[in-house]
N, CA and C atoms of all chains as a GROMACS GRO file, in nm:
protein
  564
    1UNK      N    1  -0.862  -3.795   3.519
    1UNK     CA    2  -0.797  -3.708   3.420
    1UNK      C    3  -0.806  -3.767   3.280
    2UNK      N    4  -0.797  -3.899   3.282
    2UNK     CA    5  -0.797  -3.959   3.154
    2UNK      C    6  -0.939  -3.919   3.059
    3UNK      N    7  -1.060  -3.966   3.176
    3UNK     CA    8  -1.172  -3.913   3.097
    3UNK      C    9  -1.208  -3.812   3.090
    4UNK      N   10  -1.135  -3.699   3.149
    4UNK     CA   11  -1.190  -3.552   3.097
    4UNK      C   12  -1.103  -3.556   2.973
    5UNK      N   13  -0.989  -3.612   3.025
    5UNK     CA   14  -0.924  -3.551   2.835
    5UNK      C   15  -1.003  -3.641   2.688
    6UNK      N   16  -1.032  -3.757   2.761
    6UNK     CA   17  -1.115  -3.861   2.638
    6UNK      C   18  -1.244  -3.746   2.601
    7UNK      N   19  -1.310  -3.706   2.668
    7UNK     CA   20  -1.420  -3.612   2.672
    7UNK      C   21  -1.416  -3.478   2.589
    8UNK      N   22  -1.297  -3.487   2.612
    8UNK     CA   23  -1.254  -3.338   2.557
    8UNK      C   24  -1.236  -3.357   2.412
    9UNK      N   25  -1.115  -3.456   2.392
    9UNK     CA   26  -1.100  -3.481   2.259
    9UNK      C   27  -1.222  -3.562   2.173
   10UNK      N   28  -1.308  -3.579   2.195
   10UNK     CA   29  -1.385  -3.656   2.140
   10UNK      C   30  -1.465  -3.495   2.097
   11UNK      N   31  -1.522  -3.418   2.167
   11UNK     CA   32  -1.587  -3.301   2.140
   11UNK      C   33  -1.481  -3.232   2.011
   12UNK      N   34  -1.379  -3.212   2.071
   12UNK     CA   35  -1.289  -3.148   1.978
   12UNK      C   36  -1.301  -3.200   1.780
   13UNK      N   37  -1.299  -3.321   1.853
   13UNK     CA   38  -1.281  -3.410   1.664
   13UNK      C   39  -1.382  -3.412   1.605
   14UNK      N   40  -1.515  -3.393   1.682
   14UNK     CA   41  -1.698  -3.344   1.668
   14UNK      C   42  -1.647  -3.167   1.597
   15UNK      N   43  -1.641  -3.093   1.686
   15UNK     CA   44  -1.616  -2.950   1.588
   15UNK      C   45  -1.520  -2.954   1.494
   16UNK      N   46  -1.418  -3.033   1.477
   16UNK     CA   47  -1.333  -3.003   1.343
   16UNK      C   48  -1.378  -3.100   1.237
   17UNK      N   49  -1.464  -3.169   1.254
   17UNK     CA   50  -1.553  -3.253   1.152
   17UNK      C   51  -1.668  -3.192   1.149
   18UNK      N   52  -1.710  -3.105   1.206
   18UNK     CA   53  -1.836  -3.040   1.178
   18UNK      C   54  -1.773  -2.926   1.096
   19UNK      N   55  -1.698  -2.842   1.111
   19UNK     CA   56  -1.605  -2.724   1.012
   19UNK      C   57  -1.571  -2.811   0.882
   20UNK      N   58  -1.530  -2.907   0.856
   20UNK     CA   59  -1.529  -2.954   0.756
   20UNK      C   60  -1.633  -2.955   0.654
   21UNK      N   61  -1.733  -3.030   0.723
   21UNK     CA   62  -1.824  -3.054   0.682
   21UNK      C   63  -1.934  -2.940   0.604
   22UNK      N   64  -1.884  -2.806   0.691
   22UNK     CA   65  -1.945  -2.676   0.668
   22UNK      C   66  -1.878  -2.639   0.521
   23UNK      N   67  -1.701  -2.670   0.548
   23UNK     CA   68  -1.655  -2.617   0.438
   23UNK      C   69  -1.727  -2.692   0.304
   24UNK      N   70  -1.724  -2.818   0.333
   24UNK     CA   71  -1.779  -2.909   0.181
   24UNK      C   72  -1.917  -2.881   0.162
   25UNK      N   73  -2.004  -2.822   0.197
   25UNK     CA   74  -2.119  -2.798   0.195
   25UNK      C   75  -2.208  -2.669   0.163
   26UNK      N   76  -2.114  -2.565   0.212
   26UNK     CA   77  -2.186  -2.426   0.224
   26UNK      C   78  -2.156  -2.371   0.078
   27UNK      N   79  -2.215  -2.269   0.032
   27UNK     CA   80  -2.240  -2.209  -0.136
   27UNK      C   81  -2.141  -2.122  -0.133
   28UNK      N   82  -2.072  -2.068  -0.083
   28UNK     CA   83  -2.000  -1.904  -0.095
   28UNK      C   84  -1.813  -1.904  -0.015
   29UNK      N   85  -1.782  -1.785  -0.075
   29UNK     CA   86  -1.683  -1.820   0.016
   29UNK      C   87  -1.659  -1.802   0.157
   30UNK      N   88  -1.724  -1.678   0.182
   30UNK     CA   89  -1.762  -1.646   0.312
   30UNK      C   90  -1.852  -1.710   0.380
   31UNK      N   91  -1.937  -1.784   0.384
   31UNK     CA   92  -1.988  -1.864   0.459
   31UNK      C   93  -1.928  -1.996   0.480
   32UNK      N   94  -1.849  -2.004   0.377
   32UNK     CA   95  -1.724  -2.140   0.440
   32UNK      C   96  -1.621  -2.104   0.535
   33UNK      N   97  -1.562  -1.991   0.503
   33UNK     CA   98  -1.509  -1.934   0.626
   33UNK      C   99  -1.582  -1.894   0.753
   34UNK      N  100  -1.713  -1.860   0.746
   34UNK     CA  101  -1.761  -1.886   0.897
   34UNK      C  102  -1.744  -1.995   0.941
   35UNK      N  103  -1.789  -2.130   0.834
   35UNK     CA  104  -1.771  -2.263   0.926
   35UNK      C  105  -1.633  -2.285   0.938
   36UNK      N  106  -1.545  -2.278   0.862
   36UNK     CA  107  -1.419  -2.328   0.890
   36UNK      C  108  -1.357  -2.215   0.966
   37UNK      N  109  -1.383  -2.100   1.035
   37UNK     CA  110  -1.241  -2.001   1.083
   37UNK      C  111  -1.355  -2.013   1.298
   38UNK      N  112  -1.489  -2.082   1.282
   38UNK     CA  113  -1.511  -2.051   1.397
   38UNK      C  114  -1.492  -2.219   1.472
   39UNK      N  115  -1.510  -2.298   1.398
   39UNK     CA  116  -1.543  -2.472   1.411
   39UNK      C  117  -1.393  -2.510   1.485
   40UNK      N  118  -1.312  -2.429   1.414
   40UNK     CA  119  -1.169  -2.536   1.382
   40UNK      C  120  -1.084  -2.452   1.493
   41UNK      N  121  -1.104  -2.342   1.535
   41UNK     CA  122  -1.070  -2.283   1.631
   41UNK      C  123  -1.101  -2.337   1.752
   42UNK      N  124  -1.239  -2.371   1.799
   42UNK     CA  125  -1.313  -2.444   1.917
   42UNK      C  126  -1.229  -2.592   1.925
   43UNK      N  127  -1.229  -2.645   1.791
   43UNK     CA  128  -1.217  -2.797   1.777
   43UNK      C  129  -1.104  -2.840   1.839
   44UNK      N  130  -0.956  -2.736   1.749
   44UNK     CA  131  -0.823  -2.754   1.779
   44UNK      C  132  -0.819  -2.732   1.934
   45UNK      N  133  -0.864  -2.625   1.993
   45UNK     CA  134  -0.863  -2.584   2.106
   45UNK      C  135  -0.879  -2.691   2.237
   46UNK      N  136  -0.982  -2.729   2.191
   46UNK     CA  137  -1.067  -2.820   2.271
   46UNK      C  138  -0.977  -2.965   2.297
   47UNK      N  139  -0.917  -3.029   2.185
   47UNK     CA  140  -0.851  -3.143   2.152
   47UNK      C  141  -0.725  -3.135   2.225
   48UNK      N  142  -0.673  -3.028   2.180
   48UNK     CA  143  -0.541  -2.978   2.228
   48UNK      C  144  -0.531  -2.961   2.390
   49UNK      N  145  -0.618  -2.947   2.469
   49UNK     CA  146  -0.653  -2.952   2.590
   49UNK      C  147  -0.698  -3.097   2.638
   50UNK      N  148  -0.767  -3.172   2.575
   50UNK     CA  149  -0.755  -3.322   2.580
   50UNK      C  150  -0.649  -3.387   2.601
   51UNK      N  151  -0.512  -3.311   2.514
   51UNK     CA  152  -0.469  -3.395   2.526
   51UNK      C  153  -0.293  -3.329   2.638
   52UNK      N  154  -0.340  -3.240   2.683
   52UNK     CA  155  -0.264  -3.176   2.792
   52UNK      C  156  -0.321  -3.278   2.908
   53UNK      N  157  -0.454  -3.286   2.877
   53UNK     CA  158  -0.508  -3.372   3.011
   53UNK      C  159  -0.439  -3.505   3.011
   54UNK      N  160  -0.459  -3.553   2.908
   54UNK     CA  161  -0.380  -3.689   2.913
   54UNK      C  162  -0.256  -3.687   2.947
   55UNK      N  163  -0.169  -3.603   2.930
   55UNK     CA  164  -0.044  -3.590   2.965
   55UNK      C  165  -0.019  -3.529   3.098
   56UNK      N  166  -0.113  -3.544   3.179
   56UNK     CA  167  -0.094  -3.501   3.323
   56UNK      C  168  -0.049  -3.329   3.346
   57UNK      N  169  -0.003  -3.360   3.499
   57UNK     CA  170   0.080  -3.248   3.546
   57UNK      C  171   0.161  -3.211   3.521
   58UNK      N  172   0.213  -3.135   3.430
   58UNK     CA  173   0.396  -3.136   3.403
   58UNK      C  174   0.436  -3.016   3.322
   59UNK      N  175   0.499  -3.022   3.281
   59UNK     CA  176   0.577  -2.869   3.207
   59UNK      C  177   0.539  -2.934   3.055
   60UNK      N  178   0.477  -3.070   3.018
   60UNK     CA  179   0.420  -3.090   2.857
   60UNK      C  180   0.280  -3.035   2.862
   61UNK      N  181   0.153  -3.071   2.953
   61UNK     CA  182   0.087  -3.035   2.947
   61UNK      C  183   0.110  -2.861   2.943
   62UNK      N  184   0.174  -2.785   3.031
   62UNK     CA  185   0.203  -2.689   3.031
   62UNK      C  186   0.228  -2.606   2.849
   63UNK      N  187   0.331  -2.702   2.790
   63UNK     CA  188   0.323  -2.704   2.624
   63UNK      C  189   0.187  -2.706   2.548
   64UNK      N  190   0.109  -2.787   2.583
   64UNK     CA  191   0.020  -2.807   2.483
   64UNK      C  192  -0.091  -2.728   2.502
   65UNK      N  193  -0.088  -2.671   2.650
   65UNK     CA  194  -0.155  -2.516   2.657
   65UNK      C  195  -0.124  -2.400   2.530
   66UNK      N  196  -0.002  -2.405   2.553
   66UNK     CA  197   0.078  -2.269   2.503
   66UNK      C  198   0.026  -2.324   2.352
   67UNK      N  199   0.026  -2.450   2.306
   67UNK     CA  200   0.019  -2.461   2.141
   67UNK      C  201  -0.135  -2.429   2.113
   68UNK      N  202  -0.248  -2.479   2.210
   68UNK     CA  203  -0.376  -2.429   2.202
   68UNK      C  204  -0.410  -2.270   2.187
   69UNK      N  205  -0.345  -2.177   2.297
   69UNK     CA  206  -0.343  -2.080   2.338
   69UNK      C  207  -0.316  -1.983   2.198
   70UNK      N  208  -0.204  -2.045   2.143
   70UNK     CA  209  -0.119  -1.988   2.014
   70UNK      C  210  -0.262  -1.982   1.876
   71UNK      N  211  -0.287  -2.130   1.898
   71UNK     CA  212  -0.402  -2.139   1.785
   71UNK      C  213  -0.530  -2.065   1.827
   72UNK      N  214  -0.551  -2.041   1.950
   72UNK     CA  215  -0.693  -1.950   1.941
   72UNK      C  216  -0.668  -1.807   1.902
   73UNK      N  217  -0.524  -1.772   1.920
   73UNK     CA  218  -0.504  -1.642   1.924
   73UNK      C  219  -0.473  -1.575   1.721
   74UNK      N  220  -0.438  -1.748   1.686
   74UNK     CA  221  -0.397  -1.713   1.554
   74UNK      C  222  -0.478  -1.743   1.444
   75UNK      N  223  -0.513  -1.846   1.465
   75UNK     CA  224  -0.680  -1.925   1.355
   75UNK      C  225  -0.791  -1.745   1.326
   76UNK      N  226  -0.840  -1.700   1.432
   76UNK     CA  227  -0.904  -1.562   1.377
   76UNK      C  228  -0.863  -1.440   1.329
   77UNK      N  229  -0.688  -1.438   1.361
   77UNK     CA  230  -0.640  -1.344   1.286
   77UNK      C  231  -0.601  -1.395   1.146
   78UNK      N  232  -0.607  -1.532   1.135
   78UNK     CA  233  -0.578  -1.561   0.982
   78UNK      C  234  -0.697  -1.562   0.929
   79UNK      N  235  -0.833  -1.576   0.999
   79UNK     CA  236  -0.945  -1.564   0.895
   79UNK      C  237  -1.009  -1.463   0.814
   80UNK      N  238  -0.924  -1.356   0.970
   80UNK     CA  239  -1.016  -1.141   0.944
   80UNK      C  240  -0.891  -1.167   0.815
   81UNK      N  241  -0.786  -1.137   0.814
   81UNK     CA  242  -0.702  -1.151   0.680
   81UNK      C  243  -0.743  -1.183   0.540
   82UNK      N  244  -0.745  -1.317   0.558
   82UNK     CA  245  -0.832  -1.358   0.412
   82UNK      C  246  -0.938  -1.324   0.391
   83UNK      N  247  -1.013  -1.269   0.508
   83UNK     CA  248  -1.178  -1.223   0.438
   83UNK      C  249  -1.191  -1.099   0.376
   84UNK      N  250  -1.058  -1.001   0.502
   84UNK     CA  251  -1.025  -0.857   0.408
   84UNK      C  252  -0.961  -0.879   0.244
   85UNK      N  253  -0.876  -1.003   0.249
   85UNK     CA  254  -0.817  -0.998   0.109
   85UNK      C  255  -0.922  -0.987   0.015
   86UNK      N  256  -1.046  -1.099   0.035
   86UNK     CA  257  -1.137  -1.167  -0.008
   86UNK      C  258  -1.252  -1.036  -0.038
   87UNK      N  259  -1.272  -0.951   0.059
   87UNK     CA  260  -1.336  -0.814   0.009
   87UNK      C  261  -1.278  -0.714  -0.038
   88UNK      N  262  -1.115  -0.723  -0.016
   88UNK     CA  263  -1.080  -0.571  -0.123
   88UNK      C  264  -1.071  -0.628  -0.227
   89UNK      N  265  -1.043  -0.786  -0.288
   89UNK     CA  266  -1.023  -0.806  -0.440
   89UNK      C  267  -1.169  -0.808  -0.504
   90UNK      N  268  -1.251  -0.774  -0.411
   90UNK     CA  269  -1.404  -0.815  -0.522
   90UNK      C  270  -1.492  -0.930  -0.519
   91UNK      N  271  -1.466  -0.983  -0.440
   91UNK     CA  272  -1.547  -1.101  -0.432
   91UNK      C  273  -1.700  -1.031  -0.339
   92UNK      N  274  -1.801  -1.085  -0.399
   92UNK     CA  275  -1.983  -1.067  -0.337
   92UNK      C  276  -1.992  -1.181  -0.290
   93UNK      N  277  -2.066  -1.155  -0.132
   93UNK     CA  278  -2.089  -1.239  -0.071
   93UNK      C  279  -2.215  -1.273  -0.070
   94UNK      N  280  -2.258  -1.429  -0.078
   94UNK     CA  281  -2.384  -1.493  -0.171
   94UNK      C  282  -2.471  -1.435  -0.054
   95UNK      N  283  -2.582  -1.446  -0.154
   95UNK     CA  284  -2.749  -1.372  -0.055
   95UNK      C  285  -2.819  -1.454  -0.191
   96UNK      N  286  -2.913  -1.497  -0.076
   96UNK     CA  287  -3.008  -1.593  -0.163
   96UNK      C  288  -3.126  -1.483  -0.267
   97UNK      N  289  -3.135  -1.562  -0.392
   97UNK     CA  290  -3.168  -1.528  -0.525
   97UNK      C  291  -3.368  -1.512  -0.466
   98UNK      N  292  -3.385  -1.440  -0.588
   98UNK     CA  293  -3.534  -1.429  -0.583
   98UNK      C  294  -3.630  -1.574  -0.633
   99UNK      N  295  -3.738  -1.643  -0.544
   99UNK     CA  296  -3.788  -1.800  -0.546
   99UNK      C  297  -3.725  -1.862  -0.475
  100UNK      N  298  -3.576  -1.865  -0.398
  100UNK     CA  299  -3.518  -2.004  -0.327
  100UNK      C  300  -3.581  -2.004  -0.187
  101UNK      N  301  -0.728  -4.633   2.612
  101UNK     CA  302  -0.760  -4.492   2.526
  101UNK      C  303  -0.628  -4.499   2.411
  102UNK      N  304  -0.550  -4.551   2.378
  102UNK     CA  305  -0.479  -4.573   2.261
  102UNK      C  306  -0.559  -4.570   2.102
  103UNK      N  307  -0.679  -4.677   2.155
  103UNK     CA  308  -0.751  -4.730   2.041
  103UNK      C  309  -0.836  -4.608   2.059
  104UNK      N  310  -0.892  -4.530   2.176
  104UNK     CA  311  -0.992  -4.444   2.139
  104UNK      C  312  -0.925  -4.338   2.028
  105UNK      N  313  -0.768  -4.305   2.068
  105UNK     CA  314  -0.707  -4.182   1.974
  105UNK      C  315  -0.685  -4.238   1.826
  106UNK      N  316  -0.664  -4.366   1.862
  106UNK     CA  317  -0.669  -4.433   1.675
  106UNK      C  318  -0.756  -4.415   1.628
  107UNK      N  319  -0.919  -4.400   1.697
  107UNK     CA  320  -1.028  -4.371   1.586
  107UNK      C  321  -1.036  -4.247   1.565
  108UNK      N  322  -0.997  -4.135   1.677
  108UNK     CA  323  -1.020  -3.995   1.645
  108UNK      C  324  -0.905  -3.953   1.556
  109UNK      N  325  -0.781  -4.026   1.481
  109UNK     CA  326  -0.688  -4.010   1.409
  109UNK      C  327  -0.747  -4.022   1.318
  110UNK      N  328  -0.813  -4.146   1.254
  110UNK     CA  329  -0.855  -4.187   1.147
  110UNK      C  330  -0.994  -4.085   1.078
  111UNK      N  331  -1.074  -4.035   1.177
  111UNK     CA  332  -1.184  -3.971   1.134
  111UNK      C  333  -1.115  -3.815   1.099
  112UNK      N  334  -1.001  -3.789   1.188
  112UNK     CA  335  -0.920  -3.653   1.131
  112UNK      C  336  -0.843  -3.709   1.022
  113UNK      N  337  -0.774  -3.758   1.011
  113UNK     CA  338  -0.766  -3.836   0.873
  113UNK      C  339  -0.860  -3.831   0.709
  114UNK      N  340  -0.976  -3.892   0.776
  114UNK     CA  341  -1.096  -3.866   0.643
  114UNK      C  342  -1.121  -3.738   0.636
  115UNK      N  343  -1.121  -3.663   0.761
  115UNK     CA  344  -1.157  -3.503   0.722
  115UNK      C  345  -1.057  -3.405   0.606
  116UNK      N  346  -0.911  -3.458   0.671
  116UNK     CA  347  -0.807  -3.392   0.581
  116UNK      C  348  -0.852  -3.418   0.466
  117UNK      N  349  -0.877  -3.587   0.407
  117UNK     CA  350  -0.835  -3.610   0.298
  117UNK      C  351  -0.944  -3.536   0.197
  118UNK      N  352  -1.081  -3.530   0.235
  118UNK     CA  353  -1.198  -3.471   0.235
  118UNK      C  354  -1.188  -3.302   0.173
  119UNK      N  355  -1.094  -3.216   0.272
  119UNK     CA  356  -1.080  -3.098   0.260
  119UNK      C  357  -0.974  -3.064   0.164
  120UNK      N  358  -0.852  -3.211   0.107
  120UNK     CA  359  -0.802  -3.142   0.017
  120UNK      C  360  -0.831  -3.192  -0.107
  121UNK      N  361  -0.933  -3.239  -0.122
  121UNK     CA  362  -0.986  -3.301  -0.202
  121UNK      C  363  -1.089  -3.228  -0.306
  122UNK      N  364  -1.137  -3.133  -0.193
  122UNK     CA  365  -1.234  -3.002  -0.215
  122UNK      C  366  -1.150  -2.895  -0.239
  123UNK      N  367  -1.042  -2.866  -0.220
  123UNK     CA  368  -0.919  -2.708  -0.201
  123UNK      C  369  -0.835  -2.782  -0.414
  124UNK      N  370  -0.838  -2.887  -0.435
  124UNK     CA  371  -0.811  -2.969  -0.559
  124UNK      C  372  -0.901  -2.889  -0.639
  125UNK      N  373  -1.032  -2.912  -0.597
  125UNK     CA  374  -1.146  -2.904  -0.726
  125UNK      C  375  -1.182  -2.781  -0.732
  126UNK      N  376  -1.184  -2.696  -0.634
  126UNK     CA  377  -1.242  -2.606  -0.602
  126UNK      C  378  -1.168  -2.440  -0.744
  127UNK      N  379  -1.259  -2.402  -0.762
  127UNK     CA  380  -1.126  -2.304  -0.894
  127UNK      C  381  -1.121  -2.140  -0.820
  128UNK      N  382  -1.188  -2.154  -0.738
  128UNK     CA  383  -1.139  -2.041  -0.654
  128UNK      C  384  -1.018  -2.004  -0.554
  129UNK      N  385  -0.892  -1.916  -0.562
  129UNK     CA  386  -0.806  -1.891  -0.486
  129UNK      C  387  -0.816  -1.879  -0.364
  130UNK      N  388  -0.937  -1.834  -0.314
  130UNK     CA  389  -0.915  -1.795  -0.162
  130UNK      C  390  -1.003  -1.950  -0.093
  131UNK      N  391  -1.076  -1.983  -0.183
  131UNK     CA  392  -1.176  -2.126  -0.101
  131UNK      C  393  -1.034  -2.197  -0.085
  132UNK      N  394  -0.944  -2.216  -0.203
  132UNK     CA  395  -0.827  -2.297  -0.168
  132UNK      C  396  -0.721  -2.258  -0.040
  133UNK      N  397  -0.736  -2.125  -0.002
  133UNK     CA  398  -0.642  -2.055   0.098
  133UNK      C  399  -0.719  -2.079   0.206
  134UNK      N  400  -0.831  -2.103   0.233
  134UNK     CA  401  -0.856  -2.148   0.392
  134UNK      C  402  -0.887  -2.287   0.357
  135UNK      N  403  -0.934  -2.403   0.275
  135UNK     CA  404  -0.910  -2.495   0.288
  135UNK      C  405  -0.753  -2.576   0.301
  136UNK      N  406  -0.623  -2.452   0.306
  136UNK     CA  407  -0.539  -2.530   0.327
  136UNK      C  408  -0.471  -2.479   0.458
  137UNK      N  409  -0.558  -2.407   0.525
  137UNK     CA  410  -0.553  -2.319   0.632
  137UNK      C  411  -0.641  -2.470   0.750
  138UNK      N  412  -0.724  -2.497   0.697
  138UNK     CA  413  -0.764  -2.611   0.830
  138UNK      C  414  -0.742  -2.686   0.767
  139UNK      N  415  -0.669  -2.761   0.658
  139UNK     CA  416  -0.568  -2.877   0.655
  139UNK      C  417  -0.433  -2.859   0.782
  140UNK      N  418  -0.392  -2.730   0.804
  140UNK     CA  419  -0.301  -2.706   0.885
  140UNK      C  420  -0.328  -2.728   1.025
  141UNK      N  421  -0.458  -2.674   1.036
  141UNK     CA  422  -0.504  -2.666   1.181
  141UNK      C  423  -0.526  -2.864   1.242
  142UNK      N  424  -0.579  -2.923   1.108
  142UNK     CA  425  -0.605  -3.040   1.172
  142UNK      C  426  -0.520  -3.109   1.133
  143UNK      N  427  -0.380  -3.102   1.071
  143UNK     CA  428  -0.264  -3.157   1.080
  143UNK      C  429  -0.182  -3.145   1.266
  144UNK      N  430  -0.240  -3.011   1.327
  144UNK     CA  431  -0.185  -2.977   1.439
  144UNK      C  432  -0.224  -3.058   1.529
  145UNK      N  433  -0.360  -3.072   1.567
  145UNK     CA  434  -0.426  -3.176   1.635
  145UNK      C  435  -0.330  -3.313   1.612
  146UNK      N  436  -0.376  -3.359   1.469
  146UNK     CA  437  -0.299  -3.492   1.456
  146UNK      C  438  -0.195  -3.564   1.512
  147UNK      N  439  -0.112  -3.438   1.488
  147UNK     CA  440   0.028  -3.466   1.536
  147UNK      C  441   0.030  -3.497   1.664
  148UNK      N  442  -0.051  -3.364   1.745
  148UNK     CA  443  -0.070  -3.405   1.900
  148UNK      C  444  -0.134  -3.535   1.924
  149UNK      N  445  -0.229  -3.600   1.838
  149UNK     CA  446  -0.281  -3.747   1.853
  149UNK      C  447  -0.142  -3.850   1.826
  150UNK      N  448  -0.121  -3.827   1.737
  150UNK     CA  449   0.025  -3.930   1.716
  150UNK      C  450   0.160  -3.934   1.820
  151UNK      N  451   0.149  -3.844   1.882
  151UNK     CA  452   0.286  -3.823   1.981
  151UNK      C  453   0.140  -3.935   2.110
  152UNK      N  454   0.024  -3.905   2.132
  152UNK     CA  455  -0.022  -3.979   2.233
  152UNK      C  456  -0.046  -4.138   2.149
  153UNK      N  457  -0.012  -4.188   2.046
  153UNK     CA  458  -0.022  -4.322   1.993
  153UNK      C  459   0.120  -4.366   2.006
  154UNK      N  460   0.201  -4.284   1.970
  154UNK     CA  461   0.328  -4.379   1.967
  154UNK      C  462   0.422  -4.318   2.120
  155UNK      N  463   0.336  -4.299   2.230
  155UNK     CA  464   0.400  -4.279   2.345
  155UNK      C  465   0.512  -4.158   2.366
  156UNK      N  466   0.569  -4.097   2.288
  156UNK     CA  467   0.664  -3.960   2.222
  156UNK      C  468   0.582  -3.836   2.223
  157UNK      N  469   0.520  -3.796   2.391
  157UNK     CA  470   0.454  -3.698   2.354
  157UNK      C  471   0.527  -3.552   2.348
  158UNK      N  472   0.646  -3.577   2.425
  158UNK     CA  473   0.758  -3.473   2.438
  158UNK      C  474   0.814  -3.408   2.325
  159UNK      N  475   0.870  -3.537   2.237
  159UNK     CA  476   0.901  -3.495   2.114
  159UNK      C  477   0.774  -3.399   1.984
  160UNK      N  478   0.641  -3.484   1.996
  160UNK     CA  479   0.562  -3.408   1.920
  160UNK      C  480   0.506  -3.313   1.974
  161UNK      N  481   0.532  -3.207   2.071
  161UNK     CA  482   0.456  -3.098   2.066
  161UNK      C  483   0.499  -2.983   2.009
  162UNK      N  484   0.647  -3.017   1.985
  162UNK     CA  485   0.770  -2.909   1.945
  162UNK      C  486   0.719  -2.929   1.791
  163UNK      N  487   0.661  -3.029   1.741
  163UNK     CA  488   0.651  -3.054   1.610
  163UNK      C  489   0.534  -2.977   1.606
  164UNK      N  490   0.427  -3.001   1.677
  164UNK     CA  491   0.262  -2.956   1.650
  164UNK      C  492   0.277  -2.786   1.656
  165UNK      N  493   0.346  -2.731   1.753
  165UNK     CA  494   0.392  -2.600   1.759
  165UNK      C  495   0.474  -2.560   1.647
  166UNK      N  496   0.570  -2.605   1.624
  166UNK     CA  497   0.629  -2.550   1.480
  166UNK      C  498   0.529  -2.528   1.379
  167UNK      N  499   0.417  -2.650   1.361
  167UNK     CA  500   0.338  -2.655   1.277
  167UNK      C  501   0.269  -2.557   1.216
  168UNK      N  502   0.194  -2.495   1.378
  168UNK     CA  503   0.109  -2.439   1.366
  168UNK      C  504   0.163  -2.294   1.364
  169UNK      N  505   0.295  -2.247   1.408
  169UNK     CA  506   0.341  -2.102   1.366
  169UNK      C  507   0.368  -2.071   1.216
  170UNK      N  508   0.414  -2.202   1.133
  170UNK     CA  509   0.415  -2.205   1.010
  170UNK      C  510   0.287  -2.174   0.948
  171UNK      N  511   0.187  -2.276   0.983
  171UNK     CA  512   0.070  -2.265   0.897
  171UNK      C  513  -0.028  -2.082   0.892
  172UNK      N  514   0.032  -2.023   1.026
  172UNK     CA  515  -0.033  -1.925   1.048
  172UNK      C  516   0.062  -1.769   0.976
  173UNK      N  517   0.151  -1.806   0.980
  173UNK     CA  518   0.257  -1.737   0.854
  173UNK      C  519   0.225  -1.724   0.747
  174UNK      N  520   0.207  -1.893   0.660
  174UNK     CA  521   0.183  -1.898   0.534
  174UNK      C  522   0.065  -1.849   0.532
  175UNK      N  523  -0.055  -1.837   0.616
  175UNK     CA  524  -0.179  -1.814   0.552
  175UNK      C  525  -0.136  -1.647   0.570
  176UNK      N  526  -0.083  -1.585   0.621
  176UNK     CA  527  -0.094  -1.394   0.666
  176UNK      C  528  -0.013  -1.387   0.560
  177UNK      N  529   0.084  -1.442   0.473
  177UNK     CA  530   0.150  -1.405   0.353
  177UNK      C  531   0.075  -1.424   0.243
  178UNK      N  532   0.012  -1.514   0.196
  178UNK     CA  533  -0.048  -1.532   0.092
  178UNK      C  534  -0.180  -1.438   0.090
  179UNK      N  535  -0.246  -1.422   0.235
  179UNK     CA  536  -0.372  -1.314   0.195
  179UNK      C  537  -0.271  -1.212   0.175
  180UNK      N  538  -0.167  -1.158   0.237
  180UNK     CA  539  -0.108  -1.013   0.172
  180UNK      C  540  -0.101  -1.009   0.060
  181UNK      N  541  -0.078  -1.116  -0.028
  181UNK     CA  542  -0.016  -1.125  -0.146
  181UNK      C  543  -0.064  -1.096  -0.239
  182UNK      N  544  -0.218  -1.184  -0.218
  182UNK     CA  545  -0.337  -1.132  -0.327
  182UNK      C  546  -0.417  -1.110  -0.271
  183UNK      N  547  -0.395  -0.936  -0.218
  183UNK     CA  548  -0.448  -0.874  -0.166
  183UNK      C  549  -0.580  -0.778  -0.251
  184UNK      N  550  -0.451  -0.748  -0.409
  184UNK     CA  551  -0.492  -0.667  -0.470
  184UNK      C  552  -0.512  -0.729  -0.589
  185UNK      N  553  -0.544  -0.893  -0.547
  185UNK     CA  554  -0.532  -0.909  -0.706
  185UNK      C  555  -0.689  -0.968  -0.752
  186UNK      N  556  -0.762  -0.981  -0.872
  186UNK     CA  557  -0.888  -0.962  -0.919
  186UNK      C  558  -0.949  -1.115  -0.884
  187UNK      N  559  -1.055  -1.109  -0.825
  187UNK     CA  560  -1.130  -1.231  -0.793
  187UNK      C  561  -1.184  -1.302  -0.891
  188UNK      N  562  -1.092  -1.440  -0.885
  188UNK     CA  563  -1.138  -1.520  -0.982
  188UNK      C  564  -1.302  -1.563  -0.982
   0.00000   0.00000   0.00000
């Protein structure tokens, strides 16, 4: 159990450092929100289950389901949100220029 | 595995500091609204790493859960907010 959860969380801290990494990197705003609203969803998810594993059988692991469960269900409804905000106020979403 | 969660603390650690570092510079409103949207998310993790470092995993999940109903609040209020307002 220990090394599925070591396994787990190690993947997990790989996708929320890769979403990061998307955010510091990508040109637009919407393409930072792809990396950060799909990365960090998997990542948290993933970690958060790591670490239910580590905590065995019990009514905590049972918790740290429910806190994973909560974040997959809530991380994409907060992203469709800001992206609708993000298209009714006017913002154009980048498309590469003529020569790049 | 103590020391393995100390390094995966520390590299979530550089990521935070990383992302608000970028949500600082950044002069756009909404790049700043999801960069402080996965400051939240990987504050949630954290916490769950720190309740498995300092042995208190009971106590931090009530924390990581509070966390994360907050962080998911503040972000559905603030996109309502400037919903209608002109893109910087």
């Amino acid at each position: 159990m220990a090394v599925l959860g070591a396994i787990l969380i190690a993947s997990g801290v790989f996708f929320l450092i890769a979403g990061t990494i998307g955010y510091l990197r990508l040109p637009d705003f919407f393409t930072r929100m792809h990396a950060i609203g799909k990365s960090d969803t998997l990542g948290a998810l993933l970690s958060l289950l790591g670490v239910a594993c580590l905590a065995g059988w019990s009514l905590l692991a049972l918790k740290f389901v429910i806190v994973a469960l909560f974040i997959f269900l809530a991380n994409p409804t907060a992203t469709h949100a800001i992206a609708r905000a993000g298209l009714l106020s006017g913002l154009v979403p980048w498309t590469r220029k003529d020569g790049e | 595995m103590i020391a393995f969660v100390a390094v995966m603390c520390v590299f979530l650690g550089a990521a935070i500091i990383a992302t608000l570092w970028a949500v600082v510079m950044r002069p756009n409103v909404f790049d700043r609204i999801i960069g402080i949207g996965a400051v939240g998310t990987h504050t949630t993790v954290l916490l769950a790493f720190t309740g498995v470092l300092f042995r208190r995993l009971d106590a931090f999940v009530d924390i990581a859960l509070t966390y994360a109903l907050l962080n998911f609040i503040v972000t559905l209020a603030v996109a309502k907010y400037i919903t209608t307002r002109k893109a910087a």
